[in-house]
C-alpha positions as CSV (number, residue, x, y, z in Angstrom):
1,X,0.0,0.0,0.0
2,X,1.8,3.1,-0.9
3,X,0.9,6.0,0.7
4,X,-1.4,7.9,-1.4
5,X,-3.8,5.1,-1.2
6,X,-3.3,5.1,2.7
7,X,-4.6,9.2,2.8
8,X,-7.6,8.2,-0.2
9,X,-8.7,5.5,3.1
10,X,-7.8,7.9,6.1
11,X,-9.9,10.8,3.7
12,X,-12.9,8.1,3.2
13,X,-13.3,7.2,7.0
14,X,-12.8,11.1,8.0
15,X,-15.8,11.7,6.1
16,X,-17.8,8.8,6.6
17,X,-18.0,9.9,10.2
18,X,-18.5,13.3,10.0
19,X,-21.9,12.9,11.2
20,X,-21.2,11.0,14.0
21,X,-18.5,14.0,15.3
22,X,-21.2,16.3,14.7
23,X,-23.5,14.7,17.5
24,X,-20.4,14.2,19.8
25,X,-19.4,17.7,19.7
26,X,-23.1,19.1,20.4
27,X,-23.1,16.4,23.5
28,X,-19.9,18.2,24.3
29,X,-21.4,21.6,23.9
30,X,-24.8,20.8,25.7
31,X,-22.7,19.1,28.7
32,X,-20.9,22.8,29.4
33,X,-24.5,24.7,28.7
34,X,-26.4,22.3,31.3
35,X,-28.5,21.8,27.8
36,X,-31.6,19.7,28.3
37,X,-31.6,17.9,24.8
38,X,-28.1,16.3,26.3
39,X,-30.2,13.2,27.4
40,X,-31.4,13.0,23.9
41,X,-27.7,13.3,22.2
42,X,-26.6,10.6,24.6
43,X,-29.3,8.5,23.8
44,X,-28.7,8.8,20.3
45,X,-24.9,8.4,20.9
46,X,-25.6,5.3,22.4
47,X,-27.7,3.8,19.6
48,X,-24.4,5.0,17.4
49,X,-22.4,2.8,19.6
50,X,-24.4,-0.1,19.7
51,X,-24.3,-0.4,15.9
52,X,-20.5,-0.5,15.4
53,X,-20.0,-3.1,18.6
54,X,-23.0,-4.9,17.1
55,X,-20.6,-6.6,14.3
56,X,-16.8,-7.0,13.2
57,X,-15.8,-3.9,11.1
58,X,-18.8,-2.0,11.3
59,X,-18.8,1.5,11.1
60,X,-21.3,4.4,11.9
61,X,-21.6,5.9,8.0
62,X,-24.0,9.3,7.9
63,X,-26.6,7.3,6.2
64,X,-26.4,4.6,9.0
65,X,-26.6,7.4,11.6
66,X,-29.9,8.9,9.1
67,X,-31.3,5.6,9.8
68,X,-30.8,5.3,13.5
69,X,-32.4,9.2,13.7
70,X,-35.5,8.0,11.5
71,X,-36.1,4.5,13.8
72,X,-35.8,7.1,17.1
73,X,-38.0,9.8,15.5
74,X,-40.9,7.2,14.6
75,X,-40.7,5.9,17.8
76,X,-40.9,9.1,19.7
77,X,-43.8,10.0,17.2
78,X,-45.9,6.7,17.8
79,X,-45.2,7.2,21.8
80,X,-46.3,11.1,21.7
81,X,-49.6,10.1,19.9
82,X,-49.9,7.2,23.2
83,X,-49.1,9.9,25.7
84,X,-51.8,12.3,24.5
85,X,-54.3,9.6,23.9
86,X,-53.7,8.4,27.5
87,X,-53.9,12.2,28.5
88,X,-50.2,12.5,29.7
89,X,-49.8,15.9,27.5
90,X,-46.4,16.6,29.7
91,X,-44.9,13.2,28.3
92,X,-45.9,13.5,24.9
93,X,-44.2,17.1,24.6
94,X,-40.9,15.6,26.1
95,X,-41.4,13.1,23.4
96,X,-41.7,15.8,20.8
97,X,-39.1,18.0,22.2
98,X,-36.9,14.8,21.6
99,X,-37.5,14.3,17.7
100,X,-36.7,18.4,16.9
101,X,-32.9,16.9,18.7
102,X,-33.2,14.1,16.2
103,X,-34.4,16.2,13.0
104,X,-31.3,18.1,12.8
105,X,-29.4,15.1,11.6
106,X,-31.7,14.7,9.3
107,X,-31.7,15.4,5.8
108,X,-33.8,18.2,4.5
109,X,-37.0,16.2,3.5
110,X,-39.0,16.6,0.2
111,X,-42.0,19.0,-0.1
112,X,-44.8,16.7,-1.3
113,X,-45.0,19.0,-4.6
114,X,-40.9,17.4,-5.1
115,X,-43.0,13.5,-3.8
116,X,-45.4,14.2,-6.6
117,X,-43.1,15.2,-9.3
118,X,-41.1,12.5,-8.9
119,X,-44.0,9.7,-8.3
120,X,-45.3,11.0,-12.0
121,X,-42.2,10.6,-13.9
122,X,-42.1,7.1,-12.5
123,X,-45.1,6.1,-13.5
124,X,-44.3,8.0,-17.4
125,X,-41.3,5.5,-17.3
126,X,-43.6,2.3,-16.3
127,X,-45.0,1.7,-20.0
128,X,-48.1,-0.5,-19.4
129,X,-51.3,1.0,-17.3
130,X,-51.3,0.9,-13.7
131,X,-53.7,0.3,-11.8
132,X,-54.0,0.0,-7.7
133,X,-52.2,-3.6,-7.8
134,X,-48.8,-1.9,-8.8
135,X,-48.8,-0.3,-6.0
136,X,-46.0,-1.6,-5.0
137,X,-43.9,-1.4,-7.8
138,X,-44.1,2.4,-8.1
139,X,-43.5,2.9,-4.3
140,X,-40.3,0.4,-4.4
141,X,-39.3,2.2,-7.5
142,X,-40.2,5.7,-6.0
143,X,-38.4,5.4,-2.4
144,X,-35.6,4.4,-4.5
145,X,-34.9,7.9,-5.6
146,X,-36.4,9.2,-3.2
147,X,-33.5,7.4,-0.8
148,X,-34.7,8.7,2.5
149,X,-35.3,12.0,1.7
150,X,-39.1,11.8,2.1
151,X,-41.2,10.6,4.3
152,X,-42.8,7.1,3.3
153,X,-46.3,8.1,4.1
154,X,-46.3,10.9,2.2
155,X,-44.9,9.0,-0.7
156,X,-47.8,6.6,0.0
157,X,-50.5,9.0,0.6
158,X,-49.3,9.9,-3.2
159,X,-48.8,6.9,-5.2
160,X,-52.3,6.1,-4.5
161,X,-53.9,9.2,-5.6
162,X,-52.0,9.0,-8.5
163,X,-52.9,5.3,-8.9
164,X,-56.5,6.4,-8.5
């Protein structure tokens, strides 16, 4: 290995966990401001950490730390809509107060105008009719592209009006 091939591998690795540094030093940062989303980064740090011990060679990429954000914002989201239902409005708003710490590791998302857009030139490419039963063709294909910058029930919500 001669050494330009040794900085091309340091360079990839700096930048596959960039993301991950990011969270670390705003843990850092809330720990000196007595910040109250530091039980949320810590959370989240944890979850990082769990991944990469969780197999030989694996390591946190952004898109693996996306992922880890999106599983921890749908599941603060599903337990904010059981707090208010159960009438426990001061847990559901820690809840929500928990996925605006996860949303800013997230990608910007996709206005549903961009889902729609995108859902129609799919179905241009598709040559035959569609109808309802290729459903899930268009949303494999769609999500594809889309590659985690939309939400899936929106892209849902859209595929079958267009199906319509």
């Amino acid at each position: 290995m001669d050494r330009y091939e040794i900085n091309t591998i340091s360079i990839r690795y700096q930048y596959e966990i960039m993301l991950k540094e990011q969270i670390i030093q705003d843990m850092t940062s809330a720990m000196k401001s007595r910040d109250p989303s530091l039980e949320t980064l810590r959370m989240l740090k944890a979850d990082i950490m769990k991944y990469e011990v969780s197999g030989k060679d694996m390591v946190a990429t952004d898109d693996v730390v996306i992922d880890i954000c999106k599983r921890s914002i749908k599941q603060r989201k599903e337990a904010a809509e059981g707090f208010n239902k159960g009438g426990r409005p001061e847990l559901a708003e820690k809840e929500i107060s928990e996925i605006a710490v996860f949303e800013k590791y997230m990608p910007e998302q996709m206005s549903e105008e961009e889902v729609k857009k995108i859902v129609q030139q799919v179905v241009n490419q598709m040559n035959h009719p569609l109808s309802g039963s290729d459903f899930g063709k268009v949303m494999g294909a769609v999500m594809g592209k889309c590659k985690g910058l939309a939400d899936g029930n929106i892209v849902s919500k859209t595929v079958k009006e267009i199906l319509k």
